[in-house]
N, C-alpha and C positions, 0 to 999 in steps of 0.2 A: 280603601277607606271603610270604617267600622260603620255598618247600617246604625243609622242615628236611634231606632227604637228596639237593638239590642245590642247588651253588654254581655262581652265574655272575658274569661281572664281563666287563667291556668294555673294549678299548686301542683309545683315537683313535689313527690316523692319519693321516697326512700327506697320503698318498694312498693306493690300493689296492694294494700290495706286502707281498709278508712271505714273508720268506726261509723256508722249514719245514727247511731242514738246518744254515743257522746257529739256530735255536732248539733245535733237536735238539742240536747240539753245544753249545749254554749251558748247555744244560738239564747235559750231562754232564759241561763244563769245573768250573762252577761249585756246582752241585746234586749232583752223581755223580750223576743218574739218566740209567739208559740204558733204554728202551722195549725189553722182546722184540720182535723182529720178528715173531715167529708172533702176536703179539696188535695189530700196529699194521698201520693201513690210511691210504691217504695219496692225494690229488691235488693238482692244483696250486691249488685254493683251501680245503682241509679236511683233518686229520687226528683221527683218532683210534685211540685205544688202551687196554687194557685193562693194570690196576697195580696189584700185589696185590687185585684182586676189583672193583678199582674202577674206571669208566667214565670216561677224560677225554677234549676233544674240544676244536681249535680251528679256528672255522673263518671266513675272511675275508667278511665283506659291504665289495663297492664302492661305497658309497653312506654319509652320516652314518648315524645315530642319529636316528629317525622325531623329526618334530614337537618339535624343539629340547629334548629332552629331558637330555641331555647339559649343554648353558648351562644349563640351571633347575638342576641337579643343582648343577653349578659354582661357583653363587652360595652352596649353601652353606657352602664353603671359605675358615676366615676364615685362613688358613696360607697362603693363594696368591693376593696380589692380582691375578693376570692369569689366573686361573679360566678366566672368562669367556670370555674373548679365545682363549685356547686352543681353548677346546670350541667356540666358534663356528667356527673355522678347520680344522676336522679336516674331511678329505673320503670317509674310509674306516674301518671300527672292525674289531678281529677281536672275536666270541662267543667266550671263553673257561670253558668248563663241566666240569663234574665231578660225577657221581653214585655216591653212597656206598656204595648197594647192600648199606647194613647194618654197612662198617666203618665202625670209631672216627673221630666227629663230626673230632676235636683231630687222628688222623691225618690224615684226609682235609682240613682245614683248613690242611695245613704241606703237604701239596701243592700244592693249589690255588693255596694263594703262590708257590709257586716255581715255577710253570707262568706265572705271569703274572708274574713276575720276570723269564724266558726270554725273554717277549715284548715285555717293553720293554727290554732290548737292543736291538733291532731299532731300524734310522736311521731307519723311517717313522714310531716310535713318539709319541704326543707327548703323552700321560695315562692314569691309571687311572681308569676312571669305575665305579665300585664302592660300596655302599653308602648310594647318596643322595648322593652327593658327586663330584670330580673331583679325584684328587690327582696333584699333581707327580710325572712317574717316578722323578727322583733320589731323593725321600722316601721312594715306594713300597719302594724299594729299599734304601735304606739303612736303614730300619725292620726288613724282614724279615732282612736282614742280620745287626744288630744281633741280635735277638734269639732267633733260630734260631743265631749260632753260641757265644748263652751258654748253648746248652741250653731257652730259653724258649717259650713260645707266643706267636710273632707277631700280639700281642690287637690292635694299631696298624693290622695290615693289614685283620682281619676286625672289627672293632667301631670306629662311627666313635661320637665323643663330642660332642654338642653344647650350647654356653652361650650362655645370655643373661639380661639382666637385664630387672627387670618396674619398678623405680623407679630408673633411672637410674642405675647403677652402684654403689647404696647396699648391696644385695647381687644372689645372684648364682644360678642354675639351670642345673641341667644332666641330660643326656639321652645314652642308650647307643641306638645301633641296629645292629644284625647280631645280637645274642641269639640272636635266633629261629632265627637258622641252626641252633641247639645245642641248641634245645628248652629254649631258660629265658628267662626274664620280663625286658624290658630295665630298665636301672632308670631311677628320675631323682633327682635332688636341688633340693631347692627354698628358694629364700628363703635362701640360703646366707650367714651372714658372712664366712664364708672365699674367697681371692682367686679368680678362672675357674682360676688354673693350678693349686691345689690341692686345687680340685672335679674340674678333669677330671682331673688324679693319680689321685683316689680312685675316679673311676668307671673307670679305667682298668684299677686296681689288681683292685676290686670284678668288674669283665670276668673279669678272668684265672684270679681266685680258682673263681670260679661253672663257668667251662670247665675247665681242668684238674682242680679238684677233684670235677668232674661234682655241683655243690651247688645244690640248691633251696630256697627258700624259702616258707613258706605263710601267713608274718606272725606278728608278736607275736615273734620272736628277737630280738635283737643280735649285730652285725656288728664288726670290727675289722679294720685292717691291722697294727694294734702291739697286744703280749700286752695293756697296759692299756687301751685304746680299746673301747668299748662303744657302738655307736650301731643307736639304736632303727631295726626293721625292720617296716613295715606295707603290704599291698599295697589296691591301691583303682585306679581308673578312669586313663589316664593322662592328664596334662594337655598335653605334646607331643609322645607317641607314643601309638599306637591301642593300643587290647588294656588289658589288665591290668598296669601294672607295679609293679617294688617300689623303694616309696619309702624312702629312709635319711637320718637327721633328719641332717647333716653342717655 
C-alpha cells in the first residue's frame, strides 16, 4: 500500500531525454506554477524543489521499469487497447514524487497532477504508469484538465476504477484503488445490475465525495449521489482489493 504522505507515479519514455526547462516552463505556461529558485535544486538527470512546505522531485532513470512491471500494470487498461505494446516499448521512465509533509492530502494531490501533466508534454513521453495501471497521456491530460479548470478534484487521475463480471456479463463489480493515498477505505461494488459505465460512475462519484468531503465510513450508514438515493454501507474483507473495504449494495 502507497505511504499515504507520498505520491509517485512513472512517465515511459521513449528514450532517456527530458527536457527540465521545457517542463519548468509547462509547468508555468500552463499550470502558472513557477518554482522559487531558493527552494529548487537541479542537474542534468534530477530536480527537485520545495512548494508551499511540500517536497517535489523528478528524476530521470535510463533504463525501463524493473521486471516488466509497467506491461503487467498495462493490461489492466481496459480504455487502451495498445497498453501493452506501449509499456513494453519504453526504454526510459522519469520517478515523479511528492511528499506532503503534513499538507492538505486534495492539495498535494492537484499538484502531483499537474507535475506529471508537465511531464508528458515532453516528445519522449509515451504513458502514465500510475496506480496499477498505464494510461494514455492524451487522457492523463485531458482528465486533469477537465477537471481542475471546473474547479474539481482530478478523482480520474488519482483513483483508478476497476470492473468485471463474475457470470458473464449478467451483472457487474467494481473496485477503487488509490484511496489509500487519502487515508480512506477503497470501496467496491458487487453483483451489480446496473451497466460497468454506471458502476464506475458511482465509484467515481463515491472517490470524489470521501476526498473532498474528507468522509469516512465505519459501516451500517447509507450513501447517495442524488438527495433521494440511499444505498446501504457495510465494511468487511475485500474481495479484489487487499485491506478492508467499503462495500455499497448499488
Amino acid at each position: 500500500m502507497e505511504n499515504n504522505d507520498i505520491l509517485l507515479g512513472y512517465v515511459l519514455l521513449k528514450d532517456a531525454t527530458f527536457d527540465f526547462n521545457k517542463f519548468l516552463k509547462e509547468l508555468k505556461k500552463t499550470w502558472k506554477l513557477k518554482f522559487d529558485p531558493k527552494g529548487l535544486s537541479s542537474s542534468n538527470t534530477a530536480l527537485a524543489a520545495n512548494v508551499d512546505g511540500m517536497t517535489v522531485s523528478i528524476a530521470l532513470a535510463g533504463f525501463p521499469i524493473p521486471e516488466g512491471a509497467a506491461e503487467e500494470d498495462a493490461k489492466a487498461n481496459f480504455r487502451w487497447d495498445d497498453a501493452v505494446n506501449v509499456a513494453k516499448s519504453h526504454k526510459a521512465h522519469l520517478v515523479v514524487g511528492l511528499v506532503r509533509n503534513n499538507a492538505n492530502p486534495v492539495i498535494a494531490a492537484d499538484l502531483f497532477v499537474k507535475l506529471c501533466c508537465a511531464c508528458l508534454e515532453q516528445p519522449s513521453a509515451l504513458a502514465m504508469n500510475k496506480l496499477g495501471t498505464v494510461m494514455h497521456p492524451g487522457f492523463y491530460k485531458d482528465m486533469a484538465k477537465a477537471y481542475i479548470k471546473d474547479g474539481s478534484f482530478p478523482v480520474t487521475n488519482m483513483v483508478y476504477v476497476g470492473i468485471y463480471s463474475n457470470d458473464n456479463g449478467k451483472t457487474f463489480c467494481g473496485y477503487t484503488f488509490g484511496l489509500e493515498a487519502f487515508d480512506k477505505r477503497n470501496f467496491e461494488i458487487l453483483d451489480s445490475q446496473n451497466s460497468p459505465g454506471d458502476v464506475e460512475e458511482m465509484l467515481m462519484n463515491l472517490s470524489s465525495y470521501v476526498i473532498e468531503g474528507d468522509v469516512s465510513f465505519k459501516g451500517g450508514e447509507t450513501v447517495g449521489i442524488t438527495e433521494d438515493q440511499r444505498l446501504k454501507v457495510t465494511l468487511s474483507k475485500g474481495v479484489a482489493v487487499d485491506g478492508t473495504t467499503i462495500k455499497v449494495s448499488f
